[in-house]
C-alpha positions in Angstrom: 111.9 9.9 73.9 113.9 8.4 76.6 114.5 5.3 74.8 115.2 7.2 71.6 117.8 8.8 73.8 119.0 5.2 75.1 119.3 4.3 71.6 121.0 7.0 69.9 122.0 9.4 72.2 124.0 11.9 70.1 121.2 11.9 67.5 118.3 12.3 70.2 120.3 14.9 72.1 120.8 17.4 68.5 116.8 16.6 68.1 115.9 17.3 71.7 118.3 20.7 72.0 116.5 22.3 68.3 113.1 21.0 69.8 114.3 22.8 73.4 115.6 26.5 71.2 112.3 26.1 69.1 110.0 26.0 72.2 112.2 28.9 74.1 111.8 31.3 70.7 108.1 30.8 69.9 106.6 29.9 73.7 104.7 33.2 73.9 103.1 32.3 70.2 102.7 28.9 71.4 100.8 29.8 74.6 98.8 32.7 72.7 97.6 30.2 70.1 96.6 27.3 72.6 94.9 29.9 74.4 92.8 30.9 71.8 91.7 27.6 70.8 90.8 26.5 74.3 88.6 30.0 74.3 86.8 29.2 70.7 86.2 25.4 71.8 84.8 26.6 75.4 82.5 29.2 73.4 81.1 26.5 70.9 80.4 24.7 73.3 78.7 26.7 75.4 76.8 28.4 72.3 76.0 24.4 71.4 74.6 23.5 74.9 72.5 26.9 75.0 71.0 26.2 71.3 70.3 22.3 72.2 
């Protein structure tokens, strides 16, 4: 990204503020859904090591 920015700076800097207000409005979805996958993985594999 920082050479993208080095490159084409006005283009980079549009890209990079949309990618900045996208991350601000859906964070709390974001953080919920990472969450959530972390749990599942950690539970199949602990299901996984207890079956094996």
């Amino acid at each position: 990204m920082e050479m993208y920015t080095v490159w084409v700076p006005a283009s980079a800097n549009a890209r990079l503020n949309a990618l900045r207000s996208w991350l601000e409005r859906h964070q709390e979805q974001l953080l919920v859904t990472l969450s959530l996958l972390v749990g599942l993985w950690l539970t199949a594999r602990s299901i996984y090591e207890l079956v094996a």
